[in-house]
N, C-alpha and C positions, 0 to 999 in steps of 0.2 A: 858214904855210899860210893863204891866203886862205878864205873861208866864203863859199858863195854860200844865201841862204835862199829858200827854196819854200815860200811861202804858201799855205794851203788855208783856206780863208776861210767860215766858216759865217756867214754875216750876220744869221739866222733865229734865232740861238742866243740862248736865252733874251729871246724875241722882241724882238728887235732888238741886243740889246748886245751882240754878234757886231759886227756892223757899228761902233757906237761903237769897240772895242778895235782892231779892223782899221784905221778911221781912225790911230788914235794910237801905233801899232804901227809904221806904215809913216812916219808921219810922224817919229817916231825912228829909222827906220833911214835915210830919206834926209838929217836932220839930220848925222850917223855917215859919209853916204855909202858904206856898205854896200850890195852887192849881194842883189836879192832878186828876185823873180817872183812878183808876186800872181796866183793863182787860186780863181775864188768859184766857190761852189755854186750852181749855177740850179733845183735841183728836190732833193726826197730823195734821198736817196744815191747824189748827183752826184759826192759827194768818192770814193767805191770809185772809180769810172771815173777821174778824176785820177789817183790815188795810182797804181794799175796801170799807167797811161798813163808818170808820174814814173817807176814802178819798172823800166819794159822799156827807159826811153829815156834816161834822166838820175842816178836815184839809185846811189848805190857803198856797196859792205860798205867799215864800220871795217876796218883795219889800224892797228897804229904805225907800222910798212914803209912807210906808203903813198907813194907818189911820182908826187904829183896837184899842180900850181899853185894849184887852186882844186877844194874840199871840198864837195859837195851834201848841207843840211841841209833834210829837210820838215817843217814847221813846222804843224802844226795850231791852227788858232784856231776854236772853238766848244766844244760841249759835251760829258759825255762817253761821249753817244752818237756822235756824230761819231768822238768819239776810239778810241772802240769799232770803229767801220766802217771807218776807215782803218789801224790797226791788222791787221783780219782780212783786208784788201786784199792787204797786205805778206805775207800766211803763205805762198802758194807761192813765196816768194822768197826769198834771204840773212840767214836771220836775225841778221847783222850789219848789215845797213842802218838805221844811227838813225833815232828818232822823236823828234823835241819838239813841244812844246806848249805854249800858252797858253790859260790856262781862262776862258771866257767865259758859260758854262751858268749854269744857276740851283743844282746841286749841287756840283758841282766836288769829287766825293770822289778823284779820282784825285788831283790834288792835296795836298788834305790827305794824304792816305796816302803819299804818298811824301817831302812835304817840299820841293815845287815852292810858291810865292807865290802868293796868290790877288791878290794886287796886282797892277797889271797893270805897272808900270814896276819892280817886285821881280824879278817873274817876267819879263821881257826882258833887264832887265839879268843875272840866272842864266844865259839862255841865251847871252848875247852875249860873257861871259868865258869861257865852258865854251870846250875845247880838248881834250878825250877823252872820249867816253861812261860813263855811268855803267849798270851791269848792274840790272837790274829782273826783278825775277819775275812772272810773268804765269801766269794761271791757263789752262788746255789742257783742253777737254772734248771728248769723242767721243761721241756718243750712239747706242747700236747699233741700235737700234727705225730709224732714220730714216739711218745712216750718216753721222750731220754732226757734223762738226772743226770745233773754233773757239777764240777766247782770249778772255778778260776781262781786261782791269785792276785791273776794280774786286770786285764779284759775280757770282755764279749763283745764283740762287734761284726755289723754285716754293711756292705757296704763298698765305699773306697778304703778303708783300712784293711778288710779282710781281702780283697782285692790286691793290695798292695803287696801284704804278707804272703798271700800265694802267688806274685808274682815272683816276690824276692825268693822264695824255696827251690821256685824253676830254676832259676836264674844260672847259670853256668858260670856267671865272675865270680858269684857269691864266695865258693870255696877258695879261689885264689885271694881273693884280694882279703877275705879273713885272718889269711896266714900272716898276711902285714899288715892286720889289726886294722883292716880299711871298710869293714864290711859296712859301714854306714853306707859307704859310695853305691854300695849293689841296693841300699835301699832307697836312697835318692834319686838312682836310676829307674828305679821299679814305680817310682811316685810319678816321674814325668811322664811315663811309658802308661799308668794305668787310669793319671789325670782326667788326659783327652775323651777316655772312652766309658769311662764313669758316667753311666746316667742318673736322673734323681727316680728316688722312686717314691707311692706313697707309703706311709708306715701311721698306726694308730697306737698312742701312749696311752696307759691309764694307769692312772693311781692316784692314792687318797680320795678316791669315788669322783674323781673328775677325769676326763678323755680330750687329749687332742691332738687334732689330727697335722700331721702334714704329707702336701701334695708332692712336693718333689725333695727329698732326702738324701743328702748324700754322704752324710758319712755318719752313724750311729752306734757309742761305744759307751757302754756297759763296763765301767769301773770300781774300784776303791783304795785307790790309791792313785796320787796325781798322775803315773808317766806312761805312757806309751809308745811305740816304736825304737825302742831304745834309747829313752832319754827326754824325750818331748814330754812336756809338762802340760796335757789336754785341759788337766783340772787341778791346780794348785791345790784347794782346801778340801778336797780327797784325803780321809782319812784312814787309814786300815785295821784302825783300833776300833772306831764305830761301827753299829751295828745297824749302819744304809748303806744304801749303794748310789752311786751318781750317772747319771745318764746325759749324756754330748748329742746333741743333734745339731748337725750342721747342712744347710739347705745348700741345695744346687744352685751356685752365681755364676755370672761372668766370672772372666779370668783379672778383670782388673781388681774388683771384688774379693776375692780371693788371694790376692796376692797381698793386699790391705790385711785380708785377717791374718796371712801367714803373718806378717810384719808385727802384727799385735800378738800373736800367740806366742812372737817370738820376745816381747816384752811381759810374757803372760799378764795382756790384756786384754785377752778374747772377748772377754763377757763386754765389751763393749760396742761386739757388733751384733747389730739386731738379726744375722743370720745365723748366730750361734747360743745355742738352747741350754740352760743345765737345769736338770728335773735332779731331784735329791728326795728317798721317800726309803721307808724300810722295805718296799716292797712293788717294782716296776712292772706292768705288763706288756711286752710290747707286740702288735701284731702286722706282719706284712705279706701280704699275698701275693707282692711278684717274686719269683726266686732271686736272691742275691747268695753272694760267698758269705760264709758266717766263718768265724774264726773263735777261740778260746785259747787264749795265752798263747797265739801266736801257730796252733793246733786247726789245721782246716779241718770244717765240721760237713760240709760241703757245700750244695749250691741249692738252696730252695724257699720255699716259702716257710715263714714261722707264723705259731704261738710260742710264747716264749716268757715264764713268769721269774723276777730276779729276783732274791732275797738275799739273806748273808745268812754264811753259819762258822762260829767258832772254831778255827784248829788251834793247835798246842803247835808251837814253833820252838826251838832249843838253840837258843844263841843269845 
């Protein structure tokens, strides 16, 4: 069976090296002589309108049955916020319809988390031998306050992390210092800048028919897979094959406190402070009635109060 690939092309991605990868991308596939379709983004979330456009007209659900000459693969190149949006494009449709990917961002945790290459000639050749999908767990939120469905890949978090990430987006070093592959520093930046002013808030867990409560929260992230903020390992045994999801609550401390768990998180041996929580269940509910910043793969959601129920659902990944 023939492969034909459908390029979605964030150029913008990790200001500019989107476009670099997309060069070198395609000029290996015409090297190959591989079929493919390049389409780029002309504006913010240009790729939803692609994707949907692919999805009514050209993409097909896996089968091993299938009995097609030539197989439609969409291929996302940018970041993975991008990968986030197109992603949540695909949900009123098949959820057998593959996604791949190649990481171009300045984070790239979906990557790490699943065991995709952050190389970029790693990660093409992954996808270019692939011949069946591979099953992927994906995190499912419904928020009842607001009635809005959606999926992550990566996080859900409200709090100091969602804080953090919509500082770093403001951020004006962000774009330069990207270009010299330094963006970590505009996030570092944005962690001391939104430390200070972080306060704890309460928030109510429930699952497996048990509830509980904490008074002051501060930072609350909705995973499955270990990494966040580009590389930080929240929760090691985060898996993205399984089908739960793991939930981090970490309480509002002093800063000497705090600085003890960074030291240990930085041994990934969080779990050995009594201020940091990991709930692990098919199915999280978490509720908080003061407003905070809510984020989804790194996607601000905005600032308010939640209901918020997590489960996991199955995609089809091609690499």
């Amino acid at each position: 069976m023939n492969i034909h690939y459908y390029l979605i092309i964030n150029e913008q991605a990790s200001s500019g090296n989107g476009r670099k990868v997309a060069r070198k991308v395609i000029q290996q596939l015409k090297q190959q002589e591989l079929k493919y379709t390049a389409l780029y983004t002309d504006y913010a979330g240009h790729e939803k309108e692609l994707t949907k456009e692919l999805a009514e007209t050209t993409l097909l659900p896996w089968s091993e049955d299938l009995d097609v000459s030539t197989f439609p693969i969409l291929v996302v190149l940018g970041g993975d916020g991008t990968l986030h949006n197109v992603i949540n494009s695909l949900l009123p449709y098949d959820s057998a319809i593959p996604l791949s990917y190649i990481p171009c961002g300045s984070g790239n945790d979906f990557a790490r988390g699943v065991g995709l290459s952050r190389n970029i000639d790693k990660a093409l050749h992954q996808i270019l031998r692939t011949r069946r999908p591979k099953e992927i767990q994906t995190i499912h939120y419904v928020e009842a306050n607001q009635e809005e469905v959606g999926l992550a890949t990566n996080n859900v978090g409200l709090g100091l992390d969602a804080a953090i990430v919509e500082k770093t987006n403001e951020s004006s070093s962000k774009k330069a210092l990207n270009k010299f592959k330094l963006g970590s520093l505009s996030y570092i930046s944005s962690i001391i800048h939104v430390f200070f002013k972080q306060k704890g808030f309460p928030i109510l867990v429930e699952m497996n028919g048990k509830q509980y409560t904490f008074n002051r929260a501060f930072l609350c992230t909705v995973t499955n897979h270990p990494y966040f903020g580009g590389g930080v390992s929240i929760m090691p045994t985060a898996n993205p094959r399984k089908a739960v999801v793991d939930l981090v609550v970490v309480e509002r401390i002093n800063i000497f406190k705090i600085l003890w768990l960074i030291f240990l998180l930085l041994r990934q041996k969080q779990g050995k402070s009594k201020h940091f929580h990991h709930f692990q269940s098919s199915k999280i509910r978490i509720v908080s009635t003061i407003p905070q910043t809510i984020h989804a793969d790194g996607e601000i959601l905005g600032k308010r109060s939640i209901d918020m129920v997590y489960t996991t659902q199955k995609r089809l990944f091609w690499f």
